[in-house]
N, C-alpha and C positions, 0 to 999 in steps of 0.2 A: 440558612446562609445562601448568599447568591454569587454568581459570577456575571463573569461579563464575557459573551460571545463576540468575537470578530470575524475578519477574514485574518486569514495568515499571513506574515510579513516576511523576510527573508532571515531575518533573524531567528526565525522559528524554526528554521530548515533543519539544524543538529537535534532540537528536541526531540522533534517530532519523529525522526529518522531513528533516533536511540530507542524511543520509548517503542515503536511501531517491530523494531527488528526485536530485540529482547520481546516481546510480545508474542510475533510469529517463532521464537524458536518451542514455545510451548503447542505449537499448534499440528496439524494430520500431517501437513507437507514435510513440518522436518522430521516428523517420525518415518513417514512413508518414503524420504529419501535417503532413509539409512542412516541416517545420522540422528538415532537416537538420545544422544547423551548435549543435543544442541542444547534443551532444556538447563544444562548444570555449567554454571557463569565462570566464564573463563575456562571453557574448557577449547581441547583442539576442535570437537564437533561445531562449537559455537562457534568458532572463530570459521572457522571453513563455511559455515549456513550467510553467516552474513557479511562473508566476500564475494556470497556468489548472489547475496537478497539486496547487498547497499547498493549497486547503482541502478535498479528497480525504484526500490523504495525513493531512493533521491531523485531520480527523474518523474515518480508519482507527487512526490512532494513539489517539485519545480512546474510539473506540467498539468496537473487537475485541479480541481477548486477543493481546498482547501480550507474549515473554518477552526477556530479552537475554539477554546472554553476557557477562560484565565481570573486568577484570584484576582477579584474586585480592586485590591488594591496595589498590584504588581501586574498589570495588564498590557505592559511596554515596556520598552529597555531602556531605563535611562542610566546615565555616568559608570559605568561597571556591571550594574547590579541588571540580570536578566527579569525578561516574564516568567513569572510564574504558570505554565501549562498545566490544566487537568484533566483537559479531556482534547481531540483532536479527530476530526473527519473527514478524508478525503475521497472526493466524490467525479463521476462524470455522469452526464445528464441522465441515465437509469441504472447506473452503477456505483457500486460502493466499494471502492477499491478497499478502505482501510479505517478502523474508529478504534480508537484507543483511551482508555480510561485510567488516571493515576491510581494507584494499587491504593492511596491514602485516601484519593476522594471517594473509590467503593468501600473502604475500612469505616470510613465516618458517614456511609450510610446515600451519599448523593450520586452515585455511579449513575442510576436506572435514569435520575432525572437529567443530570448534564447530557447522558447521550440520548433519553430521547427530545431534549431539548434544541440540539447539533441535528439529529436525525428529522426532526417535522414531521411535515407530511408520509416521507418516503417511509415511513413505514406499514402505510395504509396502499402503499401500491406494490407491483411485483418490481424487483430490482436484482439486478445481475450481478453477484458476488463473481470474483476472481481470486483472491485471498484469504488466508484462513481470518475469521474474524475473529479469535482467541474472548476479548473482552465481550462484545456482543453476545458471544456462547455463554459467556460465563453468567451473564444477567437475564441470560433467557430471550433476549431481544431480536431476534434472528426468524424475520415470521414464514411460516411457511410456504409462502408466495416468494419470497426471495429465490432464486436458482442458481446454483454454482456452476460455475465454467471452469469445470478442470484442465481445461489445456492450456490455458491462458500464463499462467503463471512456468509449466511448465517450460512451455516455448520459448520465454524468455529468460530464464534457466540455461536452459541447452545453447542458448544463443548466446550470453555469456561466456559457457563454458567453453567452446569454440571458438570467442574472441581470444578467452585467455590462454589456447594450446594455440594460437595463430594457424588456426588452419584455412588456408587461404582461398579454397575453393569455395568452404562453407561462408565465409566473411562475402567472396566475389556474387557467389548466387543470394546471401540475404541482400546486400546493397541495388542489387538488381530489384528484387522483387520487393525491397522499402521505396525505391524510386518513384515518386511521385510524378514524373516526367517522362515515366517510360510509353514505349508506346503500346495501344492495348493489343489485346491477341484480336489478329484476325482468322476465322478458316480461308483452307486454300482457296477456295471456289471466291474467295473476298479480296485474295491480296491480286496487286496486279503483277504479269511478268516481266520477270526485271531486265 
């Protein structure tokens, strides 16, 4: 059986995002952040993991490159009726934030090939994970050139959580230090007297 690969559409946005957070709640991070029971659907844990993982995951979706993998014959959305998704990769230039595979399409035996289908080349080279890749682990596809960045996901965690308690100093020094316009550090012996 075949599909058909594209780039992602904006219509894709909710799939992707459902399929990727149910995903991560199987995965180290929400075990290792204590909220072990994220795994069991609809639970408080779950709900707590992916209040604090959806505007991550939706800003990865809106801001990375993005391909799916969609049934041949349901590969766009037309009159009501959505795409079909089976599989979905979201990527930056030696990073692989996130791939996800339909529990149906590894059941009927095509998991290994839609992702490395999505994946290409990047599995012949080394690539910087940031997220647990759940599906990846589960097919064995995760080569040992890959290296995880544990902080990365954390950081933006805690950054979150901080939006969400309005703690306003923490909020005033991130916007500072996300300021793209800011000016750089100089040492003393650099700056002139004012």
């Amino acid at each position: 059986m075949d599909w058909l690969k594209r780039a992602a559409v904006s219509d894709d946005e909710a799939c992707i995002a459902s399929m990727w957070l149910r995903s991560l709640c199987h995965g180290q991070d929400a075990r290792a952040s204590g909220l072990k029971a994220a795994s069991q659907r609809g639970s408080s844990a779950q709900m707590q993991y992916w209040a604090e993982l959806q505007p991550i995951v939706t800003a990865l979706v809106r801001g990375a490159d993005v391909v799916v993998c969609c049934d041949p014959e349901r590969s766009t959305y037309t009159q009501g009726a959505p795409a079909v998704i089976w599989g979905w990769l979201v990527t930056g230039e030696d990073t692989i934030y996130g791939c996800g595979i339909k529990r149906s399409v590894t059941r009927a035996g095509l998991g290994h090939d839609v992702a490395r289908d999505m994946l290409g080349d990047r599995l012949d080279y080394p690539q910087r994970t940031v997220m647990d890749l759940v599906d990846l682990a589960a097919l064995r596809l995760v080569p040992e050139e890959w290296f995880r960045e544990p902080g990365w996901l954390s950081s933006l965690r805690q950054m979150h959580t901080r939006v969400l308690e309005d703690d306003a100093v923490y909020q005033a020094v991130a916007a500072y230090v996300l300021d793209p316009t800011r000016a750089a550090w100089l040492p003393s012996s650099r700056r002139t007297a004012a």
